[in-house]
N, C-alpha and C positions, 0 to 999 in steps of 0.2 A: 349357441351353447355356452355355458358358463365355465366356471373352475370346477364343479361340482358335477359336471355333467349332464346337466337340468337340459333340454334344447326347449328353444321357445322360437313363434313364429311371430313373422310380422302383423301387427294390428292395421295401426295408421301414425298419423305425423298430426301435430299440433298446428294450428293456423300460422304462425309466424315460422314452421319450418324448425325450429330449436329442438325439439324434444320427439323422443319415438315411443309407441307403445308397442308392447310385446306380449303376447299371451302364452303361456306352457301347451309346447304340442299337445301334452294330451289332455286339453282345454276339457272335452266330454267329462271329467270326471276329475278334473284337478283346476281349480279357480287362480291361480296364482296370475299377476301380470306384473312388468317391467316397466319402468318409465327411464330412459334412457337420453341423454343429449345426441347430437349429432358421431360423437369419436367413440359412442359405446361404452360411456360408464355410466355405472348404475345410479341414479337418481334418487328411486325410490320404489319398494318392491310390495305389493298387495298378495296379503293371505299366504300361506305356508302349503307347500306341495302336498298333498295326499298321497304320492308314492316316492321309491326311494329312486337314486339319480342309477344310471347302470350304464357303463360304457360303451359295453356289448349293442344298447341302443342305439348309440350313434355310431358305431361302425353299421347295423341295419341299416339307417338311415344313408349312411353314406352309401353302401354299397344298393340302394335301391334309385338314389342320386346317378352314380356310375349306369345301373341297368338302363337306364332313362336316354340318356346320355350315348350308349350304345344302340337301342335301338332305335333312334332319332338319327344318327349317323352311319347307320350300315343298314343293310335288309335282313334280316334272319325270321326266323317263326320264334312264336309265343312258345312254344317248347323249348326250343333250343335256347333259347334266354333264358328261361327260367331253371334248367339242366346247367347252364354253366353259373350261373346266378348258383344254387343248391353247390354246385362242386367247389366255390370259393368262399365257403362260410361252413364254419365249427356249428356246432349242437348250439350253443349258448347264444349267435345270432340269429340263428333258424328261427330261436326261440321267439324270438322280438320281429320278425318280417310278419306281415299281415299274409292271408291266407294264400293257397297258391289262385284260387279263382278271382281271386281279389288283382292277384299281380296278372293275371291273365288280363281283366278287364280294361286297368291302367297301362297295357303295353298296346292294346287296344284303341284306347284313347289317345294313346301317344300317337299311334303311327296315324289315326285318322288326323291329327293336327298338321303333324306333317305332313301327309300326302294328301290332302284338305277331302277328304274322304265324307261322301255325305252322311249325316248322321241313320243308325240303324233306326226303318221306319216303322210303328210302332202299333198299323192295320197292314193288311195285305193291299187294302185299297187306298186309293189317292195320293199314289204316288207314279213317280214317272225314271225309270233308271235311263239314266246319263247315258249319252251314246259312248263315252270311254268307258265304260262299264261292261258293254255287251258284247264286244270283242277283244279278243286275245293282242299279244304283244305286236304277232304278222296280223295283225289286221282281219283277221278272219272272224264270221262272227261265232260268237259262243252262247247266246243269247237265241237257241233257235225259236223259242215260242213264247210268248207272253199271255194269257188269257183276257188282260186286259186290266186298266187300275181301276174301274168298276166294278170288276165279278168280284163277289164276297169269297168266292169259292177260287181265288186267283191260281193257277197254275204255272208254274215258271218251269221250264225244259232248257236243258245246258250240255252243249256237246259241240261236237265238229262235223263236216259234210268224210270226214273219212271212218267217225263213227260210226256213222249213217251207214257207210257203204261196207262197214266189216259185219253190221247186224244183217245186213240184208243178204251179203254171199256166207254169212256162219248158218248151221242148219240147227247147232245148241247152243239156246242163250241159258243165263239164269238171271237173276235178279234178288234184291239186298234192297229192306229196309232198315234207315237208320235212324235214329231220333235224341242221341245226345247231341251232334254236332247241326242238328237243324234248327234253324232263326227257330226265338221265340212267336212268332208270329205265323209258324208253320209247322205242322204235326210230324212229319217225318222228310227226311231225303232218300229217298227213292232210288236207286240206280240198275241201269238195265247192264248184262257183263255178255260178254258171247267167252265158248270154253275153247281154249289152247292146249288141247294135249292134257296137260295137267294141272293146268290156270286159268281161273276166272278173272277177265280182266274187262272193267267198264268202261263202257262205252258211250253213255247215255246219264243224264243226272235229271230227278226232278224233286220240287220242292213240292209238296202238297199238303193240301191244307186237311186231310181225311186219310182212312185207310179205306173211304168207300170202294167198293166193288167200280161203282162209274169214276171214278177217277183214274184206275189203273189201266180201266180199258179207254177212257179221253186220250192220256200218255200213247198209247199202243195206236190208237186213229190217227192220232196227229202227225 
């Protein structure tokens, strides 16, 4: 960041190591670049910014720096970061932060770097989930069914053996299709619930790749 407020990112470095180049974060639509020595003074600056400098910018920046930062060194949800993210910025930062799905994907990213998380895979088929994946923290598995990483039609089922055993002694289930929070690579998340009195609570999760009629009843076989 300059006197002016301008931020710029790093390019590269010169062969002998003297000189850094620098291009204006918002390179997309603003040409400007820095030629810099080693201590950070200016050398000599290419083409005039297309927009104006705004402070408010670099507190965004800063404070998407800090979110990074926090979710890398603590555990929390993409919600809650993003809610306390919102409760520590005025109107005028808001303005300047990239969208909330955008920050969604990048906290995302983050935690998969850190928690070396495989990347999300991009068929239903040919892939193979990790045995730390398919069980819970006690060791149990959570991973009751796989259809297979050949079926096109792959089926994944997720629950507990005491899931299992409160559908079988409950005499009302219901069930819940969802489809905003299910992988791109799968039509909805499915959930079986048995009723409590006056709650529906799940018990059973499937990802399926259809609303076909034989897939709900595959779920129900298996």
């Amino acid at each position: 960041m300059d006197k002016d407020f301008f931020v710029y990112s790093y390019h590269r470095t010169n062969s002998n190591g003297t000189k850094l180049s620098w291009r204006c974060e918002r390179r997309s639509d603003c040409k400007v670049t820095l030629l810099t020595n080693k201590d950070g003074k200016v050398l000599r600056q290419t083409n005039q910014h297309s927009h104006t400098s705004s402070s408010t910018y670099v507190v965004a920046k800063k404070k998407l720096s800090a979110l990074k930062t926090s979710v890398i060194s603590a555990p929390t949800t993409s919600r809650m970061a993003i809610s306390e993210l919102a409760e520590s910025c005025d109107r005028s930062v808001m303005s300047e932060l990239p969208s909330i799905a955008s920050i969604s994907r990048n906290i995302r990213k983050w935690k998969q770097i850190k928690e070396k998380i495989p990347p999300n895979p991009s068929s239903r088929t040919g892939f193979h989930i990790p045995n730390e994946f398919k069980t819970l923290d006690n060791g149990e598995n959570f991973l009751l069914f796989d259809s297979g990483p050949e079926d096109e039609q792959r089926i994944l089922i997720f629950g507990t053996q005491k899931g299992l055993n409160d559908l079988e002694s409950c005499q009302q289930w219901a069930c819940d299709g969802t489809f905003k929070c299910s992988p791109g690579i799968y039509y909805q998340l499915w959930s079986l619930h048995i009723q409590m009195k006056s709650f529906s609570v799940p018990r059973l999760f499937a990802l399926l790749p259809n609303i076909c009629f034989y897939s709900f009843r595959d779920v129900l076989l298996m």
